[in-house]
ZAMARGU-4260 file (C-alpha; in steps of 0.2 Angstrom, whole numbers, plus 5000, padded with zeros to 4 digits):
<rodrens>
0) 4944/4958/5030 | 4942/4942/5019 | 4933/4953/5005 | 4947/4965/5006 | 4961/4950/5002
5) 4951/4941/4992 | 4944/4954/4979 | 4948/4952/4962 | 4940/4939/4948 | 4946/4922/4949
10) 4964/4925/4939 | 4968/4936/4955 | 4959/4923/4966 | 4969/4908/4959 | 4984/4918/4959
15) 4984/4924/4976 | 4979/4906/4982 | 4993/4898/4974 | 5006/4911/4979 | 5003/4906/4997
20) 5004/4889/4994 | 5023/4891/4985 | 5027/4904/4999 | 5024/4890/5011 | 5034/4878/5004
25) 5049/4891/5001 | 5048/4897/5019 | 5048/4878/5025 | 5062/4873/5015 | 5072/4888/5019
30) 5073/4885/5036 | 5077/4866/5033 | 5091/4872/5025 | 5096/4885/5038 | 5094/4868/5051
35) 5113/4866/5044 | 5120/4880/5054 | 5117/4866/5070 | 5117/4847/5066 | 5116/4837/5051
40) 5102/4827/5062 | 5091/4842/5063 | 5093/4847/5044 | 5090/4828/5037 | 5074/4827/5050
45) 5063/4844/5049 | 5065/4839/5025 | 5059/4821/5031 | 5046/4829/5041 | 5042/4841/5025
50) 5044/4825/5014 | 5030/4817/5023 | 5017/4830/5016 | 5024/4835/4999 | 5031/4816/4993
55) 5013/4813/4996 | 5002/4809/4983 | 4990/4822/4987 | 5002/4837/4994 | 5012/4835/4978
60) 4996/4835/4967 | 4992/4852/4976 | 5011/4860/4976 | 5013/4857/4959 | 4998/4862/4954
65) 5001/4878/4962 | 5016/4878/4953 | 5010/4877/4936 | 4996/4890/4941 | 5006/4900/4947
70) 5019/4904/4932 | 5006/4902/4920 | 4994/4915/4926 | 5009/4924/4927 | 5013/4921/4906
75) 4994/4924/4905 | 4995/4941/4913 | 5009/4949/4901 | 4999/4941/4888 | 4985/4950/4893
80) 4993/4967/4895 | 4989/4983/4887 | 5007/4992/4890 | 5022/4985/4895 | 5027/5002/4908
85) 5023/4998/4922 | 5030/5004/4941 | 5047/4998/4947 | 5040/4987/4961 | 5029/4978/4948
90) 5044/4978/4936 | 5054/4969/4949 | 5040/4957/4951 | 5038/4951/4936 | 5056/4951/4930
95) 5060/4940/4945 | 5047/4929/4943 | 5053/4926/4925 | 5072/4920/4934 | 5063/4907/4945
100) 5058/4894/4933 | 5076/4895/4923 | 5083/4890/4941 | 5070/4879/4949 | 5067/4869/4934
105) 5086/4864/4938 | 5082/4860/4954 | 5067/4848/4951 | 5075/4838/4938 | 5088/4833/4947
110) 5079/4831/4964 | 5064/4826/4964 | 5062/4821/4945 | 5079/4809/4947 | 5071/4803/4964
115) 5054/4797/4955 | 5065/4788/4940 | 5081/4785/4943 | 5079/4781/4963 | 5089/4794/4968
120) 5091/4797/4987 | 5088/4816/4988 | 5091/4820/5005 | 5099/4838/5006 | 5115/4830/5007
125) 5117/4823/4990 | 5108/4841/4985 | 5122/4852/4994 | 5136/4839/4986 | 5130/4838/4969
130) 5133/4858/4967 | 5145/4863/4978 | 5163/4867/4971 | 5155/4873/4955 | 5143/4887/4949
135) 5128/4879/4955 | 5129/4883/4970 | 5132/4901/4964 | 5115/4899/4954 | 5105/4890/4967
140) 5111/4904/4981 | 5103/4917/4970 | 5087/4906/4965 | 5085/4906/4984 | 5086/4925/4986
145) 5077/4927/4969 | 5063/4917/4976 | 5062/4924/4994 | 5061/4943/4987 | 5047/4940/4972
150) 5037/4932/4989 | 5041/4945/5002 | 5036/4957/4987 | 5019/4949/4982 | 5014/4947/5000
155) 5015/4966/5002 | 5008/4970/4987 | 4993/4960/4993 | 4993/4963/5011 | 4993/4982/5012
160) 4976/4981/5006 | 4972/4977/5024 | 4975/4992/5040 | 4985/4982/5051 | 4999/4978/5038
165) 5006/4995/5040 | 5008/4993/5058 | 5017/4975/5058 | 5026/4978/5043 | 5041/4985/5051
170) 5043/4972/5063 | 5041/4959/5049 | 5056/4965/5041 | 5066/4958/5053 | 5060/4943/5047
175) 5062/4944/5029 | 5080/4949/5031 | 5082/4933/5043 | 5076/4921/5033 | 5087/4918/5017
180) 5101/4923/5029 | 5099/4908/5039 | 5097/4897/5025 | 5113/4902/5018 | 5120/4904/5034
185) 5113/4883/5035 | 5122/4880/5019 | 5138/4887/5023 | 5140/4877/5038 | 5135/4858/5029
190) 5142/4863/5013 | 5159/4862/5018 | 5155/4848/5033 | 5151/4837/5018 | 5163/4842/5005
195) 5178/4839/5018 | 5170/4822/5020 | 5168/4819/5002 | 5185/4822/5000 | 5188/4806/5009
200) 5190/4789/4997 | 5181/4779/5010 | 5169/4790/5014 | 5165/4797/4996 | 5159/4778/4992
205) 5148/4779/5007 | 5141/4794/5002 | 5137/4790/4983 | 5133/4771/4989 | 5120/4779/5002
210) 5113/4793/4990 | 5112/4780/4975 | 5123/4792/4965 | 5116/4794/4948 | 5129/4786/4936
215) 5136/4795/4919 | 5121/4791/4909 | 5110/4796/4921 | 5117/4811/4922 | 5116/4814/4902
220) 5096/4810/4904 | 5094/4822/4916 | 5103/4838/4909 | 5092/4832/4891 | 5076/4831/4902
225) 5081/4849/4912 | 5087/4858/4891 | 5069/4851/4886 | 5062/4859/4900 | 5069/4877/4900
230) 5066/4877/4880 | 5046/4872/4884 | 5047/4889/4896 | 5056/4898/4884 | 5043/4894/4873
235) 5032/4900/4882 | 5037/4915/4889 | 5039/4919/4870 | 5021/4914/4867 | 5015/4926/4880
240) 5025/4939/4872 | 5019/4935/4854 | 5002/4935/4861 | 5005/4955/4869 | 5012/4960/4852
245) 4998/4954/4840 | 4984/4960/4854 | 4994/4976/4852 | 4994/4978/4835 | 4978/4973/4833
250) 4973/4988/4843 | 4983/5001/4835 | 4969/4996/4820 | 4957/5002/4832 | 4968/5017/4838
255) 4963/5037/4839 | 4977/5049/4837 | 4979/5063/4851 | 4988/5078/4850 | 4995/5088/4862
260) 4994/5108/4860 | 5015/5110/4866 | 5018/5094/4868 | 5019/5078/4856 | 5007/5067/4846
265) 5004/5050/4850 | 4991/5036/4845 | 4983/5030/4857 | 4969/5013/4861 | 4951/5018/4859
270) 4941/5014/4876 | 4956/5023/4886 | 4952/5040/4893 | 4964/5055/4891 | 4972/5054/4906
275) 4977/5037/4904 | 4982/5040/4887 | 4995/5056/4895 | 4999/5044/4909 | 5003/5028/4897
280) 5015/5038/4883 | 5024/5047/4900 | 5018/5062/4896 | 5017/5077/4912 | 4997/5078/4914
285) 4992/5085/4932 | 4977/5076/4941 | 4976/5079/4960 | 4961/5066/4965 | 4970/5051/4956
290) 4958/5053/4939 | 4938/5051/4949 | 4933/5069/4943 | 4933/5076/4960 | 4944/5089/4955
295) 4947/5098/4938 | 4966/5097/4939 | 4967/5087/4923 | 4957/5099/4914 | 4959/5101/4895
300) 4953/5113/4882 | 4948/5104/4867 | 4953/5114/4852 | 4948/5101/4838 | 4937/5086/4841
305) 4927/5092/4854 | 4910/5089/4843 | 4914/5070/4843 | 4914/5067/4861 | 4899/5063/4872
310) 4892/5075/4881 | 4897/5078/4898 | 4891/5067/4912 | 4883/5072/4928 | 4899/5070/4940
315) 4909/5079/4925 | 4898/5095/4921 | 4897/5097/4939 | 4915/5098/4941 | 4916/5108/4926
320) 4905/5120/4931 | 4909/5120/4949 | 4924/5132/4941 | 4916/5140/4929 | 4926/5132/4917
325) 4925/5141/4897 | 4917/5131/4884 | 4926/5116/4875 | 4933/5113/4894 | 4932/5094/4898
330) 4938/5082/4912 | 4956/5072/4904 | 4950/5060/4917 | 4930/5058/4911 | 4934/5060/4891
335) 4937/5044/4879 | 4942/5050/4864 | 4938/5041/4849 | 4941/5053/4833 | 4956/5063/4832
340) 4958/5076/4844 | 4968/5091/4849 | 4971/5096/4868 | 4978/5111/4878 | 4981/5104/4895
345) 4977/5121/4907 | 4991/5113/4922 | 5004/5104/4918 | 5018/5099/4932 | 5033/5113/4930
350) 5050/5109/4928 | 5054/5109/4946 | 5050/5091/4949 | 5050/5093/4970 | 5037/5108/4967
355) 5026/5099/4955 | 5026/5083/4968 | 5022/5092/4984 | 5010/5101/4976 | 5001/5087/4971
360) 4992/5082/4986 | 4984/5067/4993 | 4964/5065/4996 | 4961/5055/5013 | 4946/5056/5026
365) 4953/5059/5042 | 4947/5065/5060 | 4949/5084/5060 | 4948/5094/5077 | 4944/5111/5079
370) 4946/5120/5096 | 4943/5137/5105 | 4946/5146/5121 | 4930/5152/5129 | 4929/5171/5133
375) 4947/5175/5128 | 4945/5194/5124 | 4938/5198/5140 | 4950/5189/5151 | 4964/5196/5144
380) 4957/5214/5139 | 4969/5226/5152 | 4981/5212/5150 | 5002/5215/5143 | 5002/5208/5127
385) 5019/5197/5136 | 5003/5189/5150 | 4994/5187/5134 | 5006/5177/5125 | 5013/5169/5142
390) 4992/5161/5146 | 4991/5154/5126 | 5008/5146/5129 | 5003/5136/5146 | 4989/5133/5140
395) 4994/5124/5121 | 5008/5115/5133 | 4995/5109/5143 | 4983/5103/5128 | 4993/5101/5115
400) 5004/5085/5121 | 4985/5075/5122 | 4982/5079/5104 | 4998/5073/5097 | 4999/5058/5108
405) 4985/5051/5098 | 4997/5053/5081 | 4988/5069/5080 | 4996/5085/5072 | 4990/5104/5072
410) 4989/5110/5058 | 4989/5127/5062 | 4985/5138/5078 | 4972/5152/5078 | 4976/5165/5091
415) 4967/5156/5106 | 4963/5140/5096 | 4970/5126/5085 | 4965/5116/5071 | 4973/5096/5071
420) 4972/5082/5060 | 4973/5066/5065 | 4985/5057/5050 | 4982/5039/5056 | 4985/5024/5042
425) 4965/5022/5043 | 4949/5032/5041 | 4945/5020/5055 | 4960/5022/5067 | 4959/5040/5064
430) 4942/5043/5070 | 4949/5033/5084 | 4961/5044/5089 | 4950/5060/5087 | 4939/5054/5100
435) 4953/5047/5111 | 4962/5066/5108 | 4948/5075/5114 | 4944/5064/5131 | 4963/5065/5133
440) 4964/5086/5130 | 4949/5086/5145 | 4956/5076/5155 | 4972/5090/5153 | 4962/5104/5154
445) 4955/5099/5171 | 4974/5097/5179 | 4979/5114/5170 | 4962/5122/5179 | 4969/5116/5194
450) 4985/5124/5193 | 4978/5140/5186 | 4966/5139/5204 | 4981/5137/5213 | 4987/5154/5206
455) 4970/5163/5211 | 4969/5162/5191 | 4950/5158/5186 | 4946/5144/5176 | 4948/5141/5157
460) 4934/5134/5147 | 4936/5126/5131 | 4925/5122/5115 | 4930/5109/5103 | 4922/5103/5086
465) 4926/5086/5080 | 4924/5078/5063 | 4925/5065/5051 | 4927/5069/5031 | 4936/5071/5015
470) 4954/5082/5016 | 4966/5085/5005 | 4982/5086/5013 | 4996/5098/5002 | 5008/5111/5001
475) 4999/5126/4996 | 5009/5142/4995 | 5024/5150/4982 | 5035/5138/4976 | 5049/5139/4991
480) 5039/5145/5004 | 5023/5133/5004 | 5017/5125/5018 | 5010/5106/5022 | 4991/5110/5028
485) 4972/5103/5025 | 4958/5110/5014 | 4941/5102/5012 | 4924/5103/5019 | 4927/5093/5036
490) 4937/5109/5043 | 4924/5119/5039 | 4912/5108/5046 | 4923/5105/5062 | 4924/5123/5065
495) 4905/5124/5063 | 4902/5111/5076 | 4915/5122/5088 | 4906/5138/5087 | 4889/5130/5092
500) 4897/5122/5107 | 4895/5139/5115 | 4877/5142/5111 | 4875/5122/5118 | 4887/5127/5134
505) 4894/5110/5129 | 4913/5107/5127 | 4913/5097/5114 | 4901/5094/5097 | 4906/5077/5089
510) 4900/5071/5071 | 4887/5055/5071 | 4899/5050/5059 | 4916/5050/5066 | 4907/5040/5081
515) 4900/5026/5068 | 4918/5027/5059 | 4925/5024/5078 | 4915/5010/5081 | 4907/5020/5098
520) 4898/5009/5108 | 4891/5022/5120 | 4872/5033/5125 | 4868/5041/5106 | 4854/5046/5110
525) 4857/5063/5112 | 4861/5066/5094 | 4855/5083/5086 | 4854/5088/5069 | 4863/5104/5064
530) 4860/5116/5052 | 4878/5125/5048 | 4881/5138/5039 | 4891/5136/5025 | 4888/5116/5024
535) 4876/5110/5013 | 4868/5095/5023 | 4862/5096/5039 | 4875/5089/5051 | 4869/5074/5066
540) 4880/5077/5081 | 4883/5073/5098 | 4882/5087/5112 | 4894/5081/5126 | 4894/5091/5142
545) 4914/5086/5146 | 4922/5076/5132 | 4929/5065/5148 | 4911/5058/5150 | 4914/5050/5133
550) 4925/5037/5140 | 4914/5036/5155 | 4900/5030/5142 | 4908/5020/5131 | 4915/5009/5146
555) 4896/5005/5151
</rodrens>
């Protein structure tokens, strides 16, 4: 888990690290502020509480540190960048993390910094009074939900690494939503507590009296030091910027020019390959695998330039000619131009946007189960064909309902059998829930056999193959009528296993693999190598009698 969170060179490191630290301090003071919603008591004592650790000498060494870190790893990175397009959640990211500083700045001159010079008493009181009846408290409302969004947004971004995030996340939302709504909720409430009591003569000299209220001057010094301040950020946020545009030009010296056969010409950075070139200038280029030359989807023909490229690679001419792709074919995905260059892409997404997306496809390793009916022809030969239909449909009922309690969906069903998939968030989980399915269809097969021996019916028997591998999940069909369904060498594989279930007179055949991926901890040593036809490597799996026995073992 940690190397999943933590992956990255230190700017990522440092980033993260200090992100947490600031997200601490914003959720903390948030619900101080939200303490206002009940007693001024509470408010003044959880900030006294929170003062005790970042007043200190070393908590503020280490939040303001973060701070500083923090923003200018952020300056760093769109110093740093290559392209300003970038998606709309990282766009939001970074545009409201360039708000914060404008506001917070604010904020710390006239808290903490008037606290350290000009003794200011800082308590939330004096902060609500000082802005409210004026736009501050307008600004600092919105710095609050600026603040809270551009955290709640990196912590997903880093947290859906992991495979328990996608579960919990829903339930955090709750959260997120609560959080700024019960500060502001906080600040409501003491807002106009106070300013009703400000509005009192004698009170209002108690109030400034108790807060040390800074006087005119002070107040002169403190708007200079906060101008100073937001100019050094201007500064350099346009440093950064200057930084992106010189790195930029200075790369368009070291440029190739790429043209498109039917589509534009555009000059691109050498070192980048064609695909990313398509992808950076928002030109349509189709690649299903996500650019890892697994597929040949982003396929070109190279009509000029195609002598100065490098040969093809191992993982690329494989590809290539795993289609019997014609000559001057390459990979988008594999090629780095660095002369001029002219290229036909082969499959480009068509004008029907829905149709080029669904069509896409998604590449995930996934449990895949593959089930049959034993001796179906000759128990239904002599049979109506309304019988027929009237046995399969008990008997999916029956099964069926085990296989999509696990999350499990079939994909398609084959006269007396069914192929399922089991979509989980994990390759881990999904393995899970193969195995799981396939106890849990036994364990249903046995009460179904016990009704059809009620009827004087005789027994069904059942085969099931179960597998862990590569799938790409997609429409496939005519634009209109395709349909959602799985291709890849796990069905094939699955179905394999199923058809040797009857030579075995097993029930079921379950991959070594998907037993590893499901963390198994039961009797292995019944594992078999299979050769199957069709699959290029010999295939360990486990024979298993009656799937059921599985969770017999695996309780041991």
């Amino acid at each position: 888990m940690s190397s999943v969170l933590w992956q990255g060179g230190w700017a990522t490191r440092l980033r993260i690290g200090s992100g947490l630290v600031l997200f601490a301090f914003a959720f903390f003071h948030f619900i101080n502020i939200g303490l206002g919603l009940f007693h001024t008591d509470y408010l003044h004592g959880m900030q006294d509480g929170r003062h005790a650790v970042t007043r200190h000498d070393i908590g503020s060494a280490f939040l303001y540190l973060a701070l500083f870190v923090h923003t200018g790893l952020a300056l760093y990175s769109i110093s740093q960048r290559r392209t300003l397009r970038m998606p709309v959640s990282t766009a939001l990211q970074v545009v409201l993390g360039l708000l914060i500083p404008l506001q917070l700045i604010t904020h710390i001159v006239y808290t903490r910094y008037a606290h350290e010079v000009y003794d200011v008493n800082d308590e939330m009181g004096y902060i609500i009074i000082l802005m409210w009846n004026s736009s501050a408290i307008w600004l600092q409302s919105a710095l609050l939900l600026i603040v809270w969004i551009h955290s709640c947004i990196g912590l997903h971004m880093w947290l859906r690494l992991t495979d328990w995030w996608s579960k919990t996340a829903p339930y955090l939302i709750g959260l997120a939503v609560f959080v700024p709504s019960f500060a502001l909720a906080g600040l409501l409430t003491e807002g106009r507590r106070l300013w009703m009591d400000f509005a009192d003569p004698f009170l209002r000299d108690q109030y400034i009296d108790h807060y040390n209220w800074p006087s005119q001057q002070d107040f002169q010094a403190l708007f200079s030091i906060k101008s100073n301040a937001v100019t050094a950020f201007w500064i350099a946020l346009g440093t950064s910027l200057t930084v992106f545009a010189v790195r930029k030009l200075l790369r368009r010296r070291h440029s190739v020019r790429v043209k498109y056969v039917e589509g534009p010409e555009v000059v691109a950075e050498k070192g980048m390959t064609l695909l990313e070139i398509s992808q950076a200038n928002g030109i349509p280029h189709t690649a299903l695998c996500g650019g890892k030359g697994r597929c040949t989807t982003c396929r070109v023909i190279v009509e000029d330039g195609a002598d100065a490229l490098p040969s093809p690679s191992v993982v690329e001419a494989r590809s290539l000619a795993a289609v019997g792709a014609p000559r001057k074919a390459r990979l988008a995905c594999q090629i780095r131009p660095t002369e001029p260059l002219t290229a036909f892409r082969m499959f480009r997404p068509d004008g029907g946007r829905q149709r080029a997306h669904s069509s896409q496809g998604q590449e995930r390793k996934l449990a895949v189960l593959f089930l049959d009916m034993r001796g179906f022809t000759s128990r239904t030969t002599g049979q109506l064909p309304y019988d027929i239909v009237f046995l399969l449909n008990r008997f999916f009922d029956a099964i069926v309902p085990a296989i999509t309690a696990e999350r499990g969906v079939v994909d398609k069903y084959m006269g007396d059998g069914l192929l399922a998939v089991f979509e989980t968030p994990d390759t881990e989980s999904s393995a899970r829930a193969g195995l799981q399915a396939a106890i849990n269809v036994s364990r249903a097969l046995v009460q179904f056999n016990q009704r059809l021996e009620a009827e004087g019916s005789p027994r069904i028997r059942i085969g099931m193959g179960l597998h862990l591998g590569d799938l790409v999940l997609g429409e496939i069909g005519a634009a209109g009528t395709a349909t959602r369904t799985i291709i890849g060498d796990a069905v094939n594989v699955a179905s394999r296993l199923e058809g040797q279930t009857k030579d075995l007179g097993v029930e079921l055949l379950v991959s070594s693999e998907l037993l590893q991926a499901a963390g198994f901890g039961g009797d292995q040593s019944g594992l078999k190598s299979f050769d199957l036809r069709g699959v290029t490597r010999p295939i360990p799996a486990l024979p298993v009698t009656s799937a059921t026995d599985l969770a017999a073992t695996a309780a041991e």
